[in-house]
KESE-983691 format. One record per atom (N, C-alpha, C): atom name; x, y, z. Coordinates in steps of 0.02 Angstrom, whole numbers, plus 50000, padded with zeros to 5 digits. Each point is the difference from the previous one (the first is absolute). Layout:
<atoms>
 atom  east north    up
   CA     X     Y     Z
...
</atoms>
This chain:
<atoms>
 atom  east north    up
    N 51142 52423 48861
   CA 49978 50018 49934
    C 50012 49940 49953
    N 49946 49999 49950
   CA 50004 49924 49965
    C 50036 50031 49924
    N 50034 49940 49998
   CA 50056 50022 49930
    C 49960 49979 49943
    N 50010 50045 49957
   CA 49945 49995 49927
    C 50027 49927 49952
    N 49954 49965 49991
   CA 50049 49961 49951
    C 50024 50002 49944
    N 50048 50004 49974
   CA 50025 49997 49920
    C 49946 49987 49937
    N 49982 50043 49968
   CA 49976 49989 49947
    C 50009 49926 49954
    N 49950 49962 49978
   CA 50037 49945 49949
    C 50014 50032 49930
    N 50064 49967 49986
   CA 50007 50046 49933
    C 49958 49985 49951
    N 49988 50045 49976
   CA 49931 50011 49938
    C 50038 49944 49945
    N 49935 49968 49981
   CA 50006 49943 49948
    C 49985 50018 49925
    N 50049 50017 49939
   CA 49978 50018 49929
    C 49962 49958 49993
    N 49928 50023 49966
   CA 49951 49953 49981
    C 50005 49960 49957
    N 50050 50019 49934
   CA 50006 49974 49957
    C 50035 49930 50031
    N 50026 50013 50035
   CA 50032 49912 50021
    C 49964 49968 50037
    N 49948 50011 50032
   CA 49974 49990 50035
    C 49956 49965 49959
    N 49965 50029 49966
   CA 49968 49973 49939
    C 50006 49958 49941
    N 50088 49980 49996
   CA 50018 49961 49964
    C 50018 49949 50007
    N 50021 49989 50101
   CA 49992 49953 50059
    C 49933 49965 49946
    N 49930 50044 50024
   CA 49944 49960 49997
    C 49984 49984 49925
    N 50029 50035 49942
   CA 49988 49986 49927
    C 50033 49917 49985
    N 50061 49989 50027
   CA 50029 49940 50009
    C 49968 49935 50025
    N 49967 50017 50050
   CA 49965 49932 50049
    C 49941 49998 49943
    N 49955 50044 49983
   CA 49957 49996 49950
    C 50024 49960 49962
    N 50043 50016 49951
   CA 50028 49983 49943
    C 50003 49903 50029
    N 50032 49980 50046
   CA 50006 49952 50016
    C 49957 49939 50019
    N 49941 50030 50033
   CA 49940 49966 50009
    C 49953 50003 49925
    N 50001 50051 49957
   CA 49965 49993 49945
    C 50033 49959 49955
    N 50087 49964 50015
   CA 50020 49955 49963
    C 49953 49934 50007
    N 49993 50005 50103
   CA 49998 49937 49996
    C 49928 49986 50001
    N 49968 50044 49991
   CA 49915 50007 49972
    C 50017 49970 49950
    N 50029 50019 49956
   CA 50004 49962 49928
    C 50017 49943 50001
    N 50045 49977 50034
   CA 50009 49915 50000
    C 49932 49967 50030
    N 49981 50027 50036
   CA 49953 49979 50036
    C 49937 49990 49952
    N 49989 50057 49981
   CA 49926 49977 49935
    C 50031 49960 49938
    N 50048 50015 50000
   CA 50025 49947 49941
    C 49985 49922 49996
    N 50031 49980 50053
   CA 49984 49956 50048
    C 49917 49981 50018
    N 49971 50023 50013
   CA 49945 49989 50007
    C 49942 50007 49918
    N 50034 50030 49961
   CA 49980 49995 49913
    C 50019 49935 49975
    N 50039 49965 50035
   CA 50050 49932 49969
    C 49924 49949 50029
    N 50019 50013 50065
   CA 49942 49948 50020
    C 49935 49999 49989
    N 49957 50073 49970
   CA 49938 50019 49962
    C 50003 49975 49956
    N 50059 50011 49941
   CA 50009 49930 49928
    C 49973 49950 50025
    N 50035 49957 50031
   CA 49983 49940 50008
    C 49932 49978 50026
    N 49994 50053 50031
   CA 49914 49999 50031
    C 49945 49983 49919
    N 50036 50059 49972
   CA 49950 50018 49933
    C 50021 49932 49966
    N 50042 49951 49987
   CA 50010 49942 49970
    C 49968 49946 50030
    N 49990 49994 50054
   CA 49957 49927 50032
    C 49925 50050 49992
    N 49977 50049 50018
   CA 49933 50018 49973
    C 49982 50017 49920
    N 50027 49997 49972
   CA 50013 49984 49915
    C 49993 49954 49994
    N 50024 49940 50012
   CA 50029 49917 49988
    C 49933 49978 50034
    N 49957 50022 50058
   CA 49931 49983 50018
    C 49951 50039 49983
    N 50003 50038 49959
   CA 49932 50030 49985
    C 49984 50055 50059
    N 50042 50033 50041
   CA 49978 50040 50052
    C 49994 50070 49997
    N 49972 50016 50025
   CA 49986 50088 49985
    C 50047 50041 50015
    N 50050 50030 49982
   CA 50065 50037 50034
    C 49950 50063 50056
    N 49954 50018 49977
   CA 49977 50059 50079
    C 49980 49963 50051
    N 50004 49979 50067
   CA 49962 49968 50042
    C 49983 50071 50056
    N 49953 50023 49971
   CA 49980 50043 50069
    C 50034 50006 50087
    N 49939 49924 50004
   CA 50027 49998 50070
    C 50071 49976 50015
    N 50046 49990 49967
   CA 50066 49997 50019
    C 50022 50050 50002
    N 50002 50051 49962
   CA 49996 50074 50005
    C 50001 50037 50056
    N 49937 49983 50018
   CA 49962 50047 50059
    C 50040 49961 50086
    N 50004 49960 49978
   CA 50060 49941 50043
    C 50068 50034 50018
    N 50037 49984 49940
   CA 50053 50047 49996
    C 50013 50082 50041
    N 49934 50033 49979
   CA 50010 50079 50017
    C 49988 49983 50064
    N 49928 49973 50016
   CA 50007 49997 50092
    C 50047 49978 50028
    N 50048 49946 49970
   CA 50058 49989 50042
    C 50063 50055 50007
    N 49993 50016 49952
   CA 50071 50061 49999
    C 49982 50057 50032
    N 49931 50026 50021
   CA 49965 50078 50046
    C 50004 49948 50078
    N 49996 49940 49997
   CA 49995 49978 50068
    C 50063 49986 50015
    N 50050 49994 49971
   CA 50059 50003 50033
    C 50044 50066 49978
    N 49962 50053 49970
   CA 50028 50066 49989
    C 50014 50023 50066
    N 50060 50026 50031
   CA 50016 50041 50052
    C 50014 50053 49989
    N 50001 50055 49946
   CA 50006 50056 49974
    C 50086 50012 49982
    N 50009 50065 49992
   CA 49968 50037 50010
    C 49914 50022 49926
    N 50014 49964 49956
   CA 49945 50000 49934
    C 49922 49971 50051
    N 49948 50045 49963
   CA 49932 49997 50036
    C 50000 49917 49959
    N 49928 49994 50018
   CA 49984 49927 49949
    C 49987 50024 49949
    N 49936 50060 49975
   CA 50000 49994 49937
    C 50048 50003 49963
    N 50051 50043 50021
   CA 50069 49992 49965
    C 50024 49922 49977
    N 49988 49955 50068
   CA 50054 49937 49981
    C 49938 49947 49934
    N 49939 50056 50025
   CA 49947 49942 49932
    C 50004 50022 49931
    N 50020 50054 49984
   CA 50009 50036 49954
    C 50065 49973 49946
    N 50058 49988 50053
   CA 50066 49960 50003
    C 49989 49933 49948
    N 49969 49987 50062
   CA 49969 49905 49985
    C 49965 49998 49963
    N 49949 50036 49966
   CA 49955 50005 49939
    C 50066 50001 49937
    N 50038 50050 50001
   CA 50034 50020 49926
    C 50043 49943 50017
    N 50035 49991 50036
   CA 50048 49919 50001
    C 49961 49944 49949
    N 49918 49979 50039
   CA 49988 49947 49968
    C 49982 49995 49929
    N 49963 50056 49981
   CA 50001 50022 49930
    C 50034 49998 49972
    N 50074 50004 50009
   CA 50042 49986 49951
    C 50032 49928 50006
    N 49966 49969 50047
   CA 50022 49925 49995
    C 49943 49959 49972
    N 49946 50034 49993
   CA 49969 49976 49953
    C 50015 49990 49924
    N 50025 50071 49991
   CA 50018 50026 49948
    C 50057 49930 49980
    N 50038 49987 50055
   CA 50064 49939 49967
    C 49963 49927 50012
    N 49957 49991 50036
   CA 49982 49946 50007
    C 49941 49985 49928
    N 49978 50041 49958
   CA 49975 49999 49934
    C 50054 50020 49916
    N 50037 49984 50044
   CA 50082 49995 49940
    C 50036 49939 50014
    N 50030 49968 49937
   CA 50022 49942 50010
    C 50075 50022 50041
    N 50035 49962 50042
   CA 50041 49998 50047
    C 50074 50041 49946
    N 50002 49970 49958
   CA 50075 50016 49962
    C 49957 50061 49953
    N 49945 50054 50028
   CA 50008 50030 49945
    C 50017 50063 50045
    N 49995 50065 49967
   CA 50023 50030 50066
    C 50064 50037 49978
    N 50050 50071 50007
   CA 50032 49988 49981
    C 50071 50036 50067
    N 49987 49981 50060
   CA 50058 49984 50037
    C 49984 50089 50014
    N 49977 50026 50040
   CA 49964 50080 49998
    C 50011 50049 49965
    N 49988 49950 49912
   CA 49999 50069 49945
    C 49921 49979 49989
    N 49970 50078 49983
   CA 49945 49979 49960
    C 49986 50007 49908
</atoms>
């Protein structure tokens, strides 16, 4: 006769959930360094295309961009998700790359 195995003890969700509210919390820090970071280097983008007369939208860099980030998307996010992503990202680095570098006010609006 085969011996039943022990139940695993039942897990409160609430911790379970606060396990995963934490790791969130942690990666959406470092989301934020991360676009921050990448808003620093859009300034400067927007200052050498200022300083030459250049158009801050370039389409096809754009469309560049999104195909690269769905072609190296491994999920679990579909693509339109990661273009959707990559659309509101660049928009707002437009948004800084058509503001002078020191204006801005450190993420107050």
């Amino acid at each position: 006769m085969a011996k039943k195995k022990a139940a695993a003890p039942e897990v409160d969700p609430r911790i379970a959930l606060s396990g995963f509210r934490h790791q969130i919390d942690t990666i959406d820090r470092q989301l934020l360094d991360l676009l921050n970071q990448r808003g620093r280097v859009a300034q400067q983008i927007g200052q050498v295309k200022s300083q030459h007369g250049l158009a801050v939208v370039e389409p096809s860099r754009e469309q560049q961009v999104v195909a690269n980030m769905m072609a190296a998307n491994e999920g679990p996010l579909p693509n339109d998700s990661i273009e959707r992503i990559f659309l509101g990202v660049m928009i707002e680095m437009r948004n800084l790359q058509r503001k002078p570098a020191n204006a801005g006010g450190e993420g107050k609006d």
